[in-house]
N, C-alpha and C positions, 0 to 999 in steps of 0.2 A: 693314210698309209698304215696307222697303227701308232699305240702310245709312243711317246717322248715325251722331252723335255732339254732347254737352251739348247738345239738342235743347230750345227753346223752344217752348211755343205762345198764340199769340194771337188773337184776334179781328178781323177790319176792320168797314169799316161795314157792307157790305152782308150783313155776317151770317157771311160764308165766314170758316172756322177757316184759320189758316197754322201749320204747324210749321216754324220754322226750324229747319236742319241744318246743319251746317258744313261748307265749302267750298262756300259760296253754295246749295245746296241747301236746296228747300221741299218740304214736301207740304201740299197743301190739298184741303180738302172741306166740304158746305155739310152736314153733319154730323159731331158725334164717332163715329158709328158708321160712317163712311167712306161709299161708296169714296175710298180717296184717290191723288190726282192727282200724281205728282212732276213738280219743274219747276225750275227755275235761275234763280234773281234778277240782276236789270240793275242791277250797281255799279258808278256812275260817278267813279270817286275825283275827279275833276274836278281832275286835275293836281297833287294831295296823296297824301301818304303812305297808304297802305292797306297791313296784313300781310296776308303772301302766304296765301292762301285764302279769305279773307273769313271767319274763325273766331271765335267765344264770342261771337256778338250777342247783345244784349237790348232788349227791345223795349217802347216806352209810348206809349199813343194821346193825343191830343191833344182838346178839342172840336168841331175841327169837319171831325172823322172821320180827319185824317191822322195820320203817325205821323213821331215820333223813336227815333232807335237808338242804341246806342252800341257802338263795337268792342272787339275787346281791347285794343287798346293807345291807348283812351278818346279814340279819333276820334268826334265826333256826327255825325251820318247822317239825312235825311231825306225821309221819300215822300208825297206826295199823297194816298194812298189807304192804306197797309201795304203793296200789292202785289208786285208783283215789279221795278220799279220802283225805285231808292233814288240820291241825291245826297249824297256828300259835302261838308259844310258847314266843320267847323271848322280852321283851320290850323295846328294843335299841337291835342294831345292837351290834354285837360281834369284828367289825376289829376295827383294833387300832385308836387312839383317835389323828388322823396326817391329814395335809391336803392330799387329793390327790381324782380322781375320782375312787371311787372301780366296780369291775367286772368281769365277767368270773373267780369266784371263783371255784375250784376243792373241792371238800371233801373224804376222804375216810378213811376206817378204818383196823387198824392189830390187833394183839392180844395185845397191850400195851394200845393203847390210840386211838382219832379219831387226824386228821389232816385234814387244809386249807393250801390253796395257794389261794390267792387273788391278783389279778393284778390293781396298781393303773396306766390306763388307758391315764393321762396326763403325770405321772411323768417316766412312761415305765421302773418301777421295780414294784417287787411282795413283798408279806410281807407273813412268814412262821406261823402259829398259831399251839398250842395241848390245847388238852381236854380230862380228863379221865372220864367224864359222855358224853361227846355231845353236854352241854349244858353252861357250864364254860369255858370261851376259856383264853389263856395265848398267850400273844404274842412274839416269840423267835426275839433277837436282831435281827440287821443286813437286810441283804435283802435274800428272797429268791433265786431271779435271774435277770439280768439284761444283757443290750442289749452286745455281746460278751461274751456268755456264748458256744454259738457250734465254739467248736473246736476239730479239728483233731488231733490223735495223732502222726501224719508227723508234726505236729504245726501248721498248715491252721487253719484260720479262715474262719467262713461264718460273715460277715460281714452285716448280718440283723436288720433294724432298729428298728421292733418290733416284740416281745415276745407275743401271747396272747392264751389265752381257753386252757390252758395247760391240760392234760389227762391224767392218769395211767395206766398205765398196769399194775397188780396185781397177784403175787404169790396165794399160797396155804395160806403161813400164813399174805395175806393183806399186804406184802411188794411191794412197787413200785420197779418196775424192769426196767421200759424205762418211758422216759416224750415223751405224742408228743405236738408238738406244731404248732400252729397255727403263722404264719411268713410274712412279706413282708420286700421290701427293701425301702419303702417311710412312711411317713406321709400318712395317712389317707385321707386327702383331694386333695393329687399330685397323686393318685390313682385313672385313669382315664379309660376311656371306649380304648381297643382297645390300648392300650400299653404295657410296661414289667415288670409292677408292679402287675401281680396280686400273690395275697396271694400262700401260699407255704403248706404242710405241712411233718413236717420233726420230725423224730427221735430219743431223746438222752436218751444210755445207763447210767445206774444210780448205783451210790455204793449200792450194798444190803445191807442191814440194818442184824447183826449178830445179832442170836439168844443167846438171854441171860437172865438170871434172877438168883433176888437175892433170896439164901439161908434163911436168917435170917429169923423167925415166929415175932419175936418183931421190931415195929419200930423203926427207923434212928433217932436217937435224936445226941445232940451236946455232952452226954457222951460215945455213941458208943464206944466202943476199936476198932473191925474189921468188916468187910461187909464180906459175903463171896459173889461170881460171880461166876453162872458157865458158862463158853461160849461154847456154843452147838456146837458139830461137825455136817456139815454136807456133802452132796455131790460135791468135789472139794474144802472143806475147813478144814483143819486139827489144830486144835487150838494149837495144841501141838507144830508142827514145821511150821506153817505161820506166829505167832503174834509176833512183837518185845515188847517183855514183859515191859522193859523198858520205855517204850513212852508211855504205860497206865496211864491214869487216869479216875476215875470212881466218878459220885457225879450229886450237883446239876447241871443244864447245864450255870446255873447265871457263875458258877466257872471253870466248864470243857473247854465248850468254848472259855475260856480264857486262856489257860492252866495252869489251875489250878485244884482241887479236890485231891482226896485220891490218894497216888501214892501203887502199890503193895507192900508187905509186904514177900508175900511167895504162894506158890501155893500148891493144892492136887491133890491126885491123884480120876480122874471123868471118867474112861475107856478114851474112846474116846476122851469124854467131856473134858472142863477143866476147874478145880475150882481155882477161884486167889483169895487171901483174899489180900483185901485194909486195911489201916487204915482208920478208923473214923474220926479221929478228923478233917481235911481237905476238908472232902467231902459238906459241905457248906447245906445240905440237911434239912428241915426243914418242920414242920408240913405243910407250904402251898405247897411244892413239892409232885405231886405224881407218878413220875417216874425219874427212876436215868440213868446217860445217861454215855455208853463206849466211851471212845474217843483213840485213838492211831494210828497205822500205822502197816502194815506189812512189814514181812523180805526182802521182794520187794519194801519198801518204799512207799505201794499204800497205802491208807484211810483207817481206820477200825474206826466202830462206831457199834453204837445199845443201844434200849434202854429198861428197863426193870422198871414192875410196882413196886412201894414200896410197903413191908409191911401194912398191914392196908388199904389200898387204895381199892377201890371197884371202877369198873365201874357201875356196875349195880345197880343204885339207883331209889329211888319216886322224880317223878319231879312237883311241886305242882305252877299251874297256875291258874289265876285268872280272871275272865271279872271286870268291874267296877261297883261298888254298882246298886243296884236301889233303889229309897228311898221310901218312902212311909209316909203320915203322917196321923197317928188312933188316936183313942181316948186316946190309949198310949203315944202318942208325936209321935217321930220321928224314923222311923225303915228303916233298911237297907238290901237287899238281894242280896249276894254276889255267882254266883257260882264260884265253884273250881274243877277245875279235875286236873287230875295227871294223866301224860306223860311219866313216867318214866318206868322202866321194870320189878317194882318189885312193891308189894303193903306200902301204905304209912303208920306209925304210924300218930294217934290224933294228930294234928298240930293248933296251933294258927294261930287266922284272926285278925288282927286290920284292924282299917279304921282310918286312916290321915285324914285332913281337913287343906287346907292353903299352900301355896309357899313351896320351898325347904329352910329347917333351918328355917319357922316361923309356922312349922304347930301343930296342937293340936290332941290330941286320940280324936276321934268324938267313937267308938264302939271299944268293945272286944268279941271274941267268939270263937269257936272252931268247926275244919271239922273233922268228921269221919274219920278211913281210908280208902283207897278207892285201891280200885284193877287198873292195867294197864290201861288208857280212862276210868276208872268210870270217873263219875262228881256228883257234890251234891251241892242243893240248901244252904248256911246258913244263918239265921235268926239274926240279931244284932238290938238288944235296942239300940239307941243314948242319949249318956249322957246330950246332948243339942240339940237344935231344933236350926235350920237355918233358913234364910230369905224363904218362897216360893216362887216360882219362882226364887233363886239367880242361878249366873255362881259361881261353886267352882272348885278350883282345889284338887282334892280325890285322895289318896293314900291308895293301899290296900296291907301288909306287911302278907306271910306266913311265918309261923316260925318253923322252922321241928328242931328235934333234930337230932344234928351231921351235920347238912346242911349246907348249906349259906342260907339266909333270902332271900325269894323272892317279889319283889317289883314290882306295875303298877300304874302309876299315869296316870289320864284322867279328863278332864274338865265335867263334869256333872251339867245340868240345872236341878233344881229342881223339882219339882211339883207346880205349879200356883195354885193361889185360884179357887174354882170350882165354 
């Protein structure tokens, strides 16, 4: 088709395949048998950090047709359609707060929540991430994966020194079914022209994630009595006679993973299906949790997991972003124009804009006001009075704080030079 490099491809609505390439480069075609189209994607860092090329994207659809991304250095990114198109959205990076080089992030989504795999590149392990918008990410303990992870079940090991640009393979309902991975048996720089080290890539089968979800209409609080669960039957999987009932427990994954959370209490009868009610009081579950995670084994002592949304939890939310003020100084004093669009997939209610002025923990309300709501990519200019006038011409450091009801408060801070005497 033409250069690349860790090349993704995916689907949009209207059917057409995109391959991303790196350095902003696509190729697209309304078949896998081409022809295919190269073209250049529109990234608007929108006054945020973006690495220099636009490199190692990974891409996940949304419902209702648009698309989230995430970069290498786990900036989230958002288009309307997947097209050529893209908005950057978040203002720091989303992986965890640890030293290491990040890269060759995967993203993708099932019917529970979105999910990363992120590779830190010097320390050659991966760190696992969830999100029930796309946009809020939570980091799960532990590691993802690390170097003697392919192995056989004769008990052979492949003995590969690095893990990288991991891939999914994807069911019906957005389960990962195989990892591939990208592999060699050296260091990076002992990796020579015309030698035995060149890169590899190779295949690993993966536990299915069991379909399950919780019963209950009311949220999981710490007076709960019971959760009900029911665990889907499905083709090759009989919940009734594969699960050892016993070794469940169901809860937040703070607790599960540890084994700990709600152990079974008693089961119902779900046809096929099957309903196990836990106790509450154990499952560790709390307003910031918004999915509850199966953990056990089957009667064959192999892994059984899966996870299921809580109560009250919604993915589909307004995601309200901000550029940074422009100031402007009238006969009124000092006025500020903020715009704000929303990213999200649903339309926003009236939200508040403040505007910061000064350091982190020394700063003051410079303006207060409020944005319309705004339908999925609206955007809208807003207008704020400043309760004080600044130096003209000064360097501030401006923070600009939306405030949605029932959200998390969304923040950007940027150094902004004034307006000079005329």
């Amino acid at each position: 088709m033409g250069p690349g490099h860790n090349p993704e491809l995916y689907r949009i609505k209207t059917g057409e395949y995109m391959i991303y390439s790196t350095h902003g480069r696509f190729y697209s075609s309304k078949s896998l048998d081409g022809p295919w189209k190269a073209g250049t994607y529109n990234f608007d860092k929108r006054q945020r950090y973006a690495f220099k090329n636009y490199v190692n994207f990974s891409f996940a659809p949304r419902s209702d047709g648009s698309f989230l991304a995430v970069s290498r250095r786990g900036y989230i990114w958002a288009s309307k359609n997947g097209g050529e198109d893209w908005s950057e959205v978040s203002s720091e990076s989303v992986y965890p707060k640890v030293a290491g080089i990040f890269e060759d992030p995967v993203m993708w989504k099932d019917d529970v929540q979105y999910h990363i795999i992120v590779n830190d590149w010097k320390g050659r392990i991966a760190y696992y991430l969830r999100s029930l918008d796309g946009f809020h990410w939570k980091t799960e303990p532990g590691e993802a994966y690390v170097p003697g992870l392919a192995r056989y079940e004769d008990g052979t090991s492949s003995d590969w020194y690095k893990f990288e640009r991991i891939r999914m393979l994807q069911d019906q309902y957005g389960r990962p079914t195989q990892a591939h991975f990208a592999v060699v048996d050296s260091d990076k720089h002992s990796d020579l022209p015309n030698d035995q080290h060149n890169s590899k890539h190779i295949c690993i089968p993966l536990t299915v994630a069991r379909l399950i979800e919780v019963l209950d209409a009311d949220p999981i609080t710490e007076t709960t009595d019971e959760i009900r669960v029911k665990i889907n039957a499905e083709k090759g999987f009989d919940p009734h006679a594969d699960i050892d009932l016993d070794s469940l427990r169901f809860g937040a994954s703070e607790e599960v993973n540890y084994g700990r959370g709600s152990k079974p209490i008693t089961t119902e009868d779900g046809g096929e299906d099957l309903i196990v009610i836990f106790g509450g009081e154990d499952s560790g579950i709390t307003a910031d949790n918004f999915a509850g995670k199966l953990l056990g084994k089957t009667r064959a002592g192999k892994l059984l997991f899966g996870w299921a949304r809580l109560p009250g939890k919604h993915s589909k939310v307004p995601l309200l972003s901000s550029l940074s003020p422009v100031f402007e100084f009238t006969g009124a004093g000092l006025e500020a124009y903020v715009e704000v669009q929303n990213f999200g997939e649903v339309v926003s209610k009236r939200s508040t804009v403040k505007v910061l002025v000064g350091n982190e923990g020394e700063s003051r309300l410079l303006a207060t006001g409020y944005v319309r709501a705004l339908k999925p990519f609206e955007k809208s200019m807003v207008r704020l009075v400043c309760d004080e006038s600044l130096r003209r011409g000064s360097k501030q450091n401006v923070t600009v704080l939306l405030e949605s009801e029932g959200l998390p408060t969304e923040s950007f801070t940027r150094q902004v030079t004034l307006p000079g005497n005329e």
